[in-house]
C-alpha positions in Angstrom: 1.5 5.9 10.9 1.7 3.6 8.2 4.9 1.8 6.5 5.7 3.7 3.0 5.5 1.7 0.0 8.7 2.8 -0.6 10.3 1.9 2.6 8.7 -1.4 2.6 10.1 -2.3 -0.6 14.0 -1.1 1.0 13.4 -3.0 3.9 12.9 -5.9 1.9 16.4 -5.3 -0.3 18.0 -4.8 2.4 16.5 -8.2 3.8 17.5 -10.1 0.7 20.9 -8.6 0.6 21.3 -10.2 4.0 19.9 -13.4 3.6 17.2 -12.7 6.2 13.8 -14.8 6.5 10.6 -13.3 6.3 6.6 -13.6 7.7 3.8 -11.6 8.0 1.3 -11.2 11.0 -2.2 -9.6 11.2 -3.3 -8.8 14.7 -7.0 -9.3 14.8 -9.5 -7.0 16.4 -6.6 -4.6 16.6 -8.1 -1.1 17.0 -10.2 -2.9 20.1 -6.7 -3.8 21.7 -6.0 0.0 22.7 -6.8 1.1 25.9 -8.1 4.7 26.8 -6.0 6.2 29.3 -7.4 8.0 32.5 -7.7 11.1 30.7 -9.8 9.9 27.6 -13.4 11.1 27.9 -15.5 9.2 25.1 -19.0 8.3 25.4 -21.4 5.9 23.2 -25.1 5.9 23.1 -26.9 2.7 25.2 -26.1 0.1 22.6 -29.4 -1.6 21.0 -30.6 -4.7 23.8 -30.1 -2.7 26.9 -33.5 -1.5 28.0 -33.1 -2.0 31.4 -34.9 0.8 33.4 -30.9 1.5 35.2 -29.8 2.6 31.9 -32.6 5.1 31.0 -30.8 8.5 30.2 -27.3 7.1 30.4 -24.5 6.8 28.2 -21.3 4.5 28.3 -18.1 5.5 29.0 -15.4 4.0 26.8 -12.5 2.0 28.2 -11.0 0.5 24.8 -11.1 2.0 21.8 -13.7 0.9 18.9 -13.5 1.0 15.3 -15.0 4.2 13.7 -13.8 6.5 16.3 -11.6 9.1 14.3 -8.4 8.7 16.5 -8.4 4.7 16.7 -6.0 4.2 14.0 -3.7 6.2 15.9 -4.5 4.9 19.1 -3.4 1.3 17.8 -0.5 2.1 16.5 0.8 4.0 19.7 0.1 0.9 21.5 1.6 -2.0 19.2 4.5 0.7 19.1 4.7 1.2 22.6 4.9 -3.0 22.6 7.3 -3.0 20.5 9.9 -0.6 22.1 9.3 -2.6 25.4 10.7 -5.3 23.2 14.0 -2.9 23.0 12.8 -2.3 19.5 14.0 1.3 17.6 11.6 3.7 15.9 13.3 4.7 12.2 12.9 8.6 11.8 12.3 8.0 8.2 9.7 5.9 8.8 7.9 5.9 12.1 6.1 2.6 10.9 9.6 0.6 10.3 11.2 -0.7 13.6 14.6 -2.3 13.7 15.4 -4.5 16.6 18.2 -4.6 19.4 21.3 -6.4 17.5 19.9 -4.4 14.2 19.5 -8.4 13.1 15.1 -8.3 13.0 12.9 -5.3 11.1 9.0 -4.7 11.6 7.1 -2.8 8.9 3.7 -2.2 10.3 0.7 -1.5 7.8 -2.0 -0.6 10.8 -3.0 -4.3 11.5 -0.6 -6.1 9.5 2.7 -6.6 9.9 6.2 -7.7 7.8 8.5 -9.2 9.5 12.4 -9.5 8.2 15.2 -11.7 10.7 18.6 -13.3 9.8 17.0 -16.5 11.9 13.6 -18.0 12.3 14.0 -18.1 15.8 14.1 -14.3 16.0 10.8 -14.2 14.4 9.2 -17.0 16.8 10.4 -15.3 19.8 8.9 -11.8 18.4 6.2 -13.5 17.5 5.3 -15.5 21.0 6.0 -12.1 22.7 3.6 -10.1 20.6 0.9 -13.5 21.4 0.8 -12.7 25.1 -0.9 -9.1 24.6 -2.8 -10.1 21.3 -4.4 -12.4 19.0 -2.7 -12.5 15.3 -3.0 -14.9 12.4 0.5 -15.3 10.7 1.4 -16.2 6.9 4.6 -17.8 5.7 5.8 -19.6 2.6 5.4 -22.8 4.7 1.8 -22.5 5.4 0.5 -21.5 1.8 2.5 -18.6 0.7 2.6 -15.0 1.9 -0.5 -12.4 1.2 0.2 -9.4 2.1 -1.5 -6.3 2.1 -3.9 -8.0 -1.1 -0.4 -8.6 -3.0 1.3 -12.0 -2.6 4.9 -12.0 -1.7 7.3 -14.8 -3.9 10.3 -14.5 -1.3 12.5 -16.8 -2.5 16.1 -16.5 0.2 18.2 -18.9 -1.9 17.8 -16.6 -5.4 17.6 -13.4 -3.1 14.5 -12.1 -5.5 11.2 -11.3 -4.4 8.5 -11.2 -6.8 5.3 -8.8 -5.9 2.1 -9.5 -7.6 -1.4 -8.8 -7.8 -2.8 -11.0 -9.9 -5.4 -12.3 -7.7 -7.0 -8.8 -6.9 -6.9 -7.8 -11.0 -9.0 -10.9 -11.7 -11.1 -9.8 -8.5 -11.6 -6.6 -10.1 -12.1 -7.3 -13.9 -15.0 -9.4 -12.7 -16.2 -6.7 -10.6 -16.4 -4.8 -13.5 -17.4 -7.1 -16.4 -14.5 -6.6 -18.2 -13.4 -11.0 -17.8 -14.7 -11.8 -21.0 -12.3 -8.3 -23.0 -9.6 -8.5 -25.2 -6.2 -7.8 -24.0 -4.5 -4.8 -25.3 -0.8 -4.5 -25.8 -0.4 -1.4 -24.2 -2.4 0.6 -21.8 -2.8 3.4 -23.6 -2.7 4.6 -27.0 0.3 7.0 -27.9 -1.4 9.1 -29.6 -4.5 9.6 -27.0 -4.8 12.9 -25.3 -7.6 13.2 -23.0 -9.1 16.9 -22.7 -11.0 18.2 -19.8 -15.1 17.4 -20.1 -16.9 20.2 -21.0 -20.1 19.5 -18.8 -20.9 18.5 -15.1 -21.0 14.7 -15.9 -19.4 11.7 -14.7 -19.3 7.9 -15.4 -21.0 6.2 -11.7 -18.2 3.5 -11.9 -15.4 6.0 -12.7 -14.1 7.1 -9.3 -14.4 3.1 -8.2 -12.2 1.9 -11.0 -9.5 4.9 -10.0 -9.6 3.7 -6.6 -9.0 0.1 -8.1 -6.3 0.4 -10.2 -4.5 3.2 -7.8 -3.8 0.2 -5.5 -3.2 -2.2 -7.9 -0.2 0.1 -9.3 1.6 -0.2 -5.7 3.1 -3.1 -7.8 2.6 -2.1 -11.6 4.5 1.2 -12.6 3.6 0.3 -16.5 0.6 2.4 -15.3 1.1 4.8 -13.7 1.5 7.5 -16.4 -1.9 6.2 -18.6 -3.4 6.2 -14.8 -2.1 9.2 -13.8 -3.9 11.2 -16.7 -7.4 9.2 -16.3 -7.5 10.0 -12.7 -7.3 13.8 -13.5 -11.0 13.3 -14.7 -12.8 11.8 -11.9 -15.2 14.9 -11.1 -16.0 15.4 -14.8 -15.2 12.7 -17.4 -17.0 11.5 -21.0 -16.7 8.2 -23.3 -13.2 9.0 -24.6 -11.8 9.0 -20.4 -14.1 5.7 -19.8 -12.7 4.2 -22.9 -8.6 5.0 -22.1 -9.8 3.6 -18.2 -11.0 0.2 -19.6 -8.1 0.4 -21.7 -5.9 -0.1 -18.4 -7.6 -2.7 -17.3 -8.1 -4.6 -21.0 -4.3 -4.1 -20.4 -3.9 -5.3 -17.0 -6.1 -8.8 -17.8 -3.3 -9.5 -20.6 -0.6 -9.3 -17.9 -1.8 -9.9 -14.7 0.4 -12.1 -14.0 3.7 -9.4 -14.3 4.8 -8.1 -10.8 7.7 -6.3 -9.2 10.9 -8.1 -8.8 12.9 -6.9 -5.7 16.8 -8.1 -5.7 19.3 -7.9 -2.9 22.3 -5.8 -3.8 25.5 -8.2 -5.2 27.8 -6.0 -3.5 26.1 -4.9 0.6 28.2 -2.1 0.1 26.7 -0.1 -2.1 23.9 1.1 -1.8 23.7 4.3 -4.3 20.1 5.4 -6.0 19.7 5.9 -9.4 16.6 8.6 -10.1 15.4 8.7 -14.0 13.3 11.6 -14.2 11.5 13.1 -17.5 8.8 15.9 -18.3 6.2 16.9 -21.1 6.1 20.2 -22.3 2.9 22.4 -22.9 0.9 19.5 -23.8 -1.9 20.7 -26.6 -4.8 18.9 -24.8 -4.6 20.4 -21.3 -6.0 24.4 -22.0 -3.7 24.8 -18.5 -0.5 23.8 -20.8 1.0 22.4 -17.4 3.2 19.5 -18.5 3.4 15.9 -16.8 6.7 14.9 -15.0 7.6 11.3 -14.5 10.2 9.6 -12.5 11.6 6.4 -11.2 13.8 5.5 -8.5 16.1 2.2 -7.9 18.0 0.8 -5.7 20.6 -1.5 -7.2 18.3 -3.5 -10.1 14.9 -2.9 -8.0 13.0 -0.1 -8.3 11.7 1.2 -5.0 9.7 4.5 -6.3 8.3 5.5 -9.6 5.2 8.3 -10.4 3.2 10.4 -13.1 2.1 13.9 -11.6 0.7 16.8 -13.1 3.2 19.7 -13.0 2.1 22.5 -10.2 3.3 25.8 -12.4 3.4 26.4 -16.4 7.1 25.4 -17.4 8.8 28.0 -19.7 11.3 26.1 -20.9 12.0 21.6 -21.1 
């Protein structure tokens, strides 16, 4: 399992509402640190280099998991989770990626090999953090050391102003050069309001189209400004003309204009309240889409963060707003 986007922006509130300190690990090698158990049959082919006449007609039997193997990713994360309950850490049920320590004073969001660490004292996080180097190798990443990247955002947390800022800036820049699109003009908005993209008529497809999705999917883990203008470009990936390639490089003509915006996360003024305010809003029988399945759109916050926001395609033909 991996840590929700969503519960990894909570943890951090709820982090900031304490007054808790923060760092990142990434274990390295980690889906080579899982053992097989006794019971685990998996084979490999003679590796290149071994032509040694004992190893004619043989095969190797695993004893570690390897990357590429379909249940590695699992394997890992029933180890490092197995480590970390020895450490009398506590799977959440929400979240089987999200552990919360013994006292209820440390939290560990785990994103396969990396890792967020929340503690109300640095010398929680040191201990965790020599514990978890006597089984494996890690790198970690703290404001001290040259700021916090984490999962390709960087992480502003600031404990004295409670705020956290999450941005992306260095990836957009990463990926308008990948794309040619440094030398565009910004646009003020990412999409034109009165745009509305029908389906492509033939079997055709821009090569890059997909690619760009994929880009700017990850890139709205941070930026819900997007996520409607994305949402209705992604709808066109298997067949998609000039007028869908032109909306997509709108995005990103958008995006090089304000890549430097990112998600603020603030800890609640009062740690007693913690209600959720949900904003939620549909289309109705939109002209464009011959389906006349609207669009719903919503947005979720916790205190003045917003921890969940999306653009999806309605499942059924509304009869009514």
């Amino acid at each position: 399992a991996t840590v929700q986007q969503t519960s990894l922006r909570v943890t951090t509130i709820v982090a900031l509402t304490r007054g808790y300190v923060s760092a990142s690990f990434d274990v390295k090698a980690a889906f080579l640190q899982a053992p097989l158990g006794p019971d685990d049959k998996l084979y490999i082919h003679i590796p290149d280099g071994y032509d040694s006449p004992e190893y004619k007609g043989k095969m190797f039997k695993l004893k570690r998991s390897l990357y590429g193997l379909r249940s590695a990713p699992r394997r890992w994360q029933e180890e490092l989770g197995n480590t970390l309950i020895k450490l009398n850490f506590v799977k959440l049920r929400c979240d089987p990626a999200v552990y919360l320590g013994p006292d209820n004073n440390i939290i560990v969001a785990v994103y396969v090999d990396d890792s967020r660490v929340y503690a109300e004292y640095e010398n929680l996080i040191h201990d965790l953090f020599t514990k978890i180097g006597e089984k494996y190798d890690y790198t970690v990443s703290t404001p001290e050391n040259g700021g916090e990247y984490f999962l390709g955002h960087t992480w502003n947390y600031n404990r004295s102003t409670r705020t956290c800022v999450i941005d992306r800036s260095r990836g957009i820049n990463d990926m308008l050069a990948k794309y040619k699109m440094t030398d565009s003009k910004p646009k003020p908005t990412p999409m034109d309001k009165h745009t509305e993209l029908e389906a492509h008529g033939k079997d055709e497809g821009h090569p890059e189209y997909k690619s760009i999705v994929g880009s700017l999917l990850y890139a709205g883990r941070t930026r819900p400004d997007i996520a409607f203008s994305l949402g209705q470009a992604a709808r066109h990936c298997h067949k998609n003309g000039v007028p869908h390639m032109v909306t997509l490089k709108r995005i990103l003509r958008y995006l090089k204009g304000t890549a430097n915006l990112g998600l603020t996360l603030r800890g609640l003024k009062d740690p007693t309240d913690w209600k959720l305010c949900c904003f939620t809003d549909a289309s109705f029988a939109p002209a464009a889409d011959k389906s006349r399945k609207g669009t719903s759109g919503w947005m979720i916050s916790l205190g003045q963060s917003l921890v969940g926001w999306g653009s999806k395609k309605q499942p059924v033909v509304a009869l009514s707003t």
